[in-house]
C-alpha positions in Angstrom: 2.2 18.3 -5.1 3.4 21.1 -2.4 0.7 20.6 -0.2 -2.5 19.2 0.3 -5.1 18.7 3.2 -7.9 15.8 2.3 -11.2 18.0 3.1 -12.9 14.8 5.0 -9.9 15.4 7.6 -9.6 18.9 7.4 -11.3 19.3 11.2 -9.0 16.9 12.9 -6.2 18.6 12.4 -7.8 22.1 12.2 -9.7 21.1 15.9 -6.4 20.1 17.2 -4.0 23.3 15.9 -2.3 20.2 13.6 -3.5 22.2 10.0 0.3 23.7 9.3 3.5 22.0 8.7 5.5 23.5 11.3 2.9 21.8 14.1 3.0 18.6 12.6 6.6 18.6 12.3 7.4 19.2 16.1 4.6 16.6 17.1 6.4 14.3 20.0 5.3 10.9 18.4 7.3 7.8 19.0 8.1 5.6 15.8 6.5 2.5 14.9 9.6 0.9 13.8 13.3 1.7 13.5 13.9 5.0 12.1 15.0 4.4 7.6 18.6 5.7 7.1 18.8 4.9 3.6 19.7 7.5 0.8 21.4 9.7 3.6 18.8 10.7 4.8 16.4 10.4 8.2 12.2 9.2 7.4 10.3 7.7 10.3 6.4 6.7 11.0 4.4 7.2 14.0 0.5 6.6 15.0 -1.2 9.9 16.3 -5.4 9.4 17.4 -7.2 12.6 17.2 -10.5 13.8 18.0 -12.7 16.2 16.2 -16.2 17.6 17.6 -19.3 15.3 16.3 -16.7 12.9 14.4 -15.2 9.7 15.5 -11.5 9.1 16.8 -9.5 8.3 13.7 -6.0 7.0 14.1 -3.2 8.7 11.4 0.1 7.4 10.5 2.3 10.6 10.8 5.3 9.8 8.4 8.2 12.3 8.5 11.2 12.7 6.5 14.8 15.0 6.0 16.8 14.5 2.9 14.8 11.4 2.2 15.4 11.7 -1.9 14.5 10.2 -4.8 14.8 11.0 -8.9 11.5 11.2 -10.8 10.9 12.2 -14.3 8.6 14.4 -13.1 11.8 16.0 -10.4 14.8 14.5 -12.3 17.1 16.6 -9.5 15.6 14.9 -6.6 12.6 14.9 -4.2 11.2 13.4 -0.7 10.3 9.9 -1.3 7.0 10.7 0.2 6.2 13.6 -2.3 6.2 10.5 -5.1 4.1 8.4 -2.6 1.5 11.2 -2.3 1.5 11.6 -6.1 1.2 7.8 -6.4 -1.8 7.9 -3.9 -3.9 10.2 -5.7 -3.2 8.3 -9.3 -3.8 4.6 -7.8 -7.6 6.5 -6.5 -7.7 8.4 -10.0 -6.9 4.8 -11.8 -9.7 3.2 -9.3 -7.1 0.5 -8.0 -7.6 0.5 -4.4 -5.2 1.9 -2.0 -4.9 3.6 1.1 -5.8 7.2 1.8 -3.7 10.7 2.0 -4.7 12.9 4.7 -2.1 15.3 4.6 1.2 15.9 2.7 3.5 18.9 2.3 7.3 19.7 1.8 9.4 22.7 1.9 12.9 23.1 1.7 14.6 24.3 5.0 17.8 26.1 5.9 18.9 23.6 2.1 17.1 20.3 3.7 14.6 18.8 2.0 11.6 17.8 4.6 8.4 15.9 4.0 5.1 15.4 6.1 2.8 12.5 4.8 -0.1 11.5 6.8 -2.1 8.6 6.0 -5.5 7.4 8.2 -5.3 4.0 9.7 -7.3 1.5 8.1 -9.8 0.5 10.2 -10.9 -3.1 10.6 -8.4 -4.0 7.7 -5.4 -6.7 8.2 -2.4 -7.6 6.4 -1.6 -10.9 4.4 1.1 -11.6 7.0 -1.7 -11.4 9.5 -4.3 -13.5 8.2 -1.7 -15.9 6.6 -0.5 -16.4 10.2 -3.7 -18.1 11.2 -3.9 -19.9 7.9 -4.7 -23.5 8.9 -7.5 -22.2 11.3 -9.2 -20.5 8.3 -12.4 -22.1 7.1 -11.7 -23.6 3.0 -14.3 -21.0 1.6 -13.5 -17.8 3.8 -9.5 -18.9 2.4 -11.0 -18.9 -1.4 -12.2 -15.5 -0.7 -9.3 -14.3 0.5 -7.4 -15.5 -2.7 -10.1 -14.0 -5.1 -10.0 -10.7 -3.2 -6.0 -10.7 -3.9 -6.3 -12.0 -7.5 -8.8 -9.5 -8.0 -6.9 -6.8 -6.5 -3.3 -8.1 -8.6 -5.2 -8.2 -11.9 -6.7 -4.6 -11.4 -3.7 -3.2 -10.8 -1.9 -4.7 -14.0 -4.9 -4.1 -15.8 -4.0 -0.3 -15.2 -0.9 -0.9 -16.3 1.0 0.1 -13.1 3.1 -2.0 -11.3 3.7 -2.0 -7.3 7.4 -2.1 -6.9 7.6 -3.5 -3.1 4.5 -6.1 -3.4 5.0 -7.5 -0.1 1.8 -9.6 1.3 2.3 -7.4 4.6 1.3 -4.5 1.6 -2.3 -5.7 1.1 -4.7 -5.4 3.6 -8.2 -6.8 3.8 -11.6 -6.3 5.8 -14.2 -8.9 5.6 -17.1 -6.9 3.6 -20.1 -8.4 2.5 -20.7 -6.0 -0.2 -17.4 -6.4 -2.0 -17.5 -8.5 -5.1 -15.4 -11.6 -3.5 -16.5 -11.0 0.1 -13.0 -8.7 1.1 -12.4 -4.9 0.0 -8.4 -5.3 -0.2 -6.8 -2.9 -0.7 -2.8 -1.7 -1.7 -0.5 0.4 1.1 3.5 1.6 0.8 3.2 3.0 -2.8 6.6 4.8 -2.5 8.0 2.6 -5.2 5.1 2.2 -7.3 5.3 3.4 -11.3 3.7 2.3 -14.7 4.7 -0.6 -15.7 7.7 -0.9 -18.8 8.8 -3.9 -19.4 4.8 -5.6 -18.5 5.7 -9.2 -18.4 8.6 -9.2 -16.2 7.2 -6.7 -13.8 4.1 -8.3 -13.5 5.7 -12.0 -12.3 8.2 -9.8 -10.3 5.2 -8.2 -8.1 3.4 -11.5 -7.7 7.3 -13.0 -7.1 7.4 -10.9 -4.4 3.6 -11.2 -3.2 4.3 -15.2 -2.8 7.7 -14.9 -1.0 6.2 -14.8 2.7 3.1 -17.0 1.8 4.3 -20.5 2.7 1.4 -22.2 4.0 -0.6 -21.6 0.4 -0.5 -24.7 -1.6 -0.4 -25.2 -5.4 -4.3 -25.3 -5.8 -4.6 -21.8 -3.5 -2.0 -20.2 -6.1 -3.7 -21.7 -8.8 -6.9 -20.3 -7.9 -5.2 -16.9 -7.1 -3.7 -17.4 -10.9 -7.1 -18.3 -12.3 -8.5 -14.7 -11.1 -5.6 -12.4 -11.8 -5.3 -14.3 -15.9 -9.2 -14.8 -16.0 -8.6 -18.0 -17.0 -9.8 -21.8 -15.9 -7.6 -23.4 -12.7 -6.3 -26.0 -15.1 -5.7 -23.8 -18.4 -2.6 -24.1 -19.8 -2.2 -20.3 -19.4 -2.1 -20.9 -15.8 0.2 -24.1 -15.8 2.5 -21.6 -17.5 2.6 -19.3 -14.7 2.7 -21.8 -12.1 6.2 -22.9 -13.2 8.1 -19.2 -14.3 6.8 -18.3 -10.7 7.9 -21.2 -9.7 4.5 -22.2 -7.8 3.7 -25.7 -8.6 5.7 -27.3 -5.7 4.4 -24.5 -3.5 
C-alpha cells in the first residue's frame, strides 16, 4: 500500500491543501504522548480538526514516522510499522471485525529514510475500556453486562477470523452506547500495528484475552465468566468455561 486517500475524507484534506504528503508532513501538530524511539527510529501522534464546506468538523489522528521499521512476509527487508497497520486496517474491515478507520496513509523513501503518514479519524462518541472501567462501580449491573457482551462479542469475532491482536490492551477497545448494535455497544478494535493471523490458535487466543484482563481489576469472577460465556458460546457454568477461568487465571479475579 503506497498510498491511499479514503474517498469519504477526500474534501477535508483536499479543502484544506492537506491532499499530498509533503503538506501533511510539515503540519506543526503537537504530540499526544511522548514521541516512540524504539527500533531506531522517530514515530509520533498528534490530533488535527478540519473543516470541509457542507460537512461536519472531524478530528484526525495524524501519526508520523522516520525509520520506524518492521519485517513482514509481505516486505521481509523492512518497512514503516504503519504501512503494516494500514494493511492490517483494510483486512480487519475486509474480515468484517470492527476496527477503526484509515483516512490517509502514504510512504516514500527520502534522501535513504524511510517515512510514513497514517491518518486515522477520531472516533466520535466512542470510549476506551480504561475509561469506562474507571467508573466501574458507578455503572448500573445491566449497562455492565452489556459492556461484557459487546467485548466478548467483539474477542470471539476476531478469533473466529482467525486473527489475533498482538497488543490487546482494554485501552485498545472502544465503545459507544448504540441501541441498534446487537448487545447494546458497537465496540470496536484500534492500534493494529501488531496484529497478524493467528499460528499457534490456542496460545494466542488466551495471550490476547491475558492481556485484555491485565488492567481490568474491578471485574469479578462472574463479569469474566460472562465475558467467557460470549467469546466460547457456551453456558456461564460449562465446564468449557471453568477451563478457561483457571489457564487465564480468572477465578479469583
Amino acid at each position: 500500500m503506497q498510498r491511499f486517500l479514503a474517498p469519504r475524507y477526500q474534501l477535508y484534506f483536499q479543502q484544506n491543501q492537506l491532499d499530498d504528503f509533503d503538506a501533511l508532513w510539515s503540519l506543526d501538530l503537537d504530540p499526544v504522548d511522548a514521541p516512540n524511539l524504539e527500533r531506531g527510529g522517530h514515530s509520533e501522534v498528534s490530533r488535527v480538526t478540519l473543516d470541509a464546506q457542507g460537512l461536519p468538523s472531524r478530528t484526525f489522528f495524524v501519526k508520523r514516522q522516520t525509520n520506524h521499521l518492521g519485517r513482514s512476509l509481505q516486505r521481509p527487508l523492512g518497512e514503516p510499522t504503519f504501512a503494516r497497520e494500514a494493511r492490517n486496517v483494510a483486512t480487519f474491515h475486509r474480515l468484517n471485525i470492527p476496527a477503526l478507520e484509515t483516512a490517509y496513509f502514504e510512504e516514500r523513501k527520502n534522501a535513504g529514510r524511510w517515512q510514513a503518514i497514517l491518518i486515522t479519524p477520531e472516533l466520535e462518541g466512542y470510549a476506551d475500556m480504561i475509561d469506562i472501567h474507571s467508573g466501574w462501580p458507578d455503572t448500573p449491573e445491566p449497562t455492565r453486562a452489556r459492556i461484557i457482551d459487546s467485548c466478548g462479542e467483539l474477542l470471539r469475532t476476531l478469533h473466529k477470523r482467525r486473527w489475533r491482536h498482538g497488543s490487546l490492551y482494554a485501552k485498545h477497545v472502544f465503545l459507544r452506547a448504540d441501541d441498534a448494535a446487537l448487545h447494546g455497544f458497537d465496540a470496536r478494535f484500534i492500534d493494529l500495528e501488531k496484529s497478524r493471523p493467528l499460528l499457534v490458535a490456542g496460545k494466542e487466543k488466551r495471550r490476547d484475552l491475558q492481556i485484555f484482563a491485565r488492567r481490568l481489576t474491578q471485574w469479578q469472577a462472574e463479569e469474566w465468566r460472562r465475558l467467557l460465556s460470549v467469546y466460547l458460546e457456551q453456558p456461564m457454568e460449562s465446564r468449557k468455561v471453568g477451563r478457561w477461568m483457571r489457564a487465564l487465571k480468572l477465578s479469583e479475579a
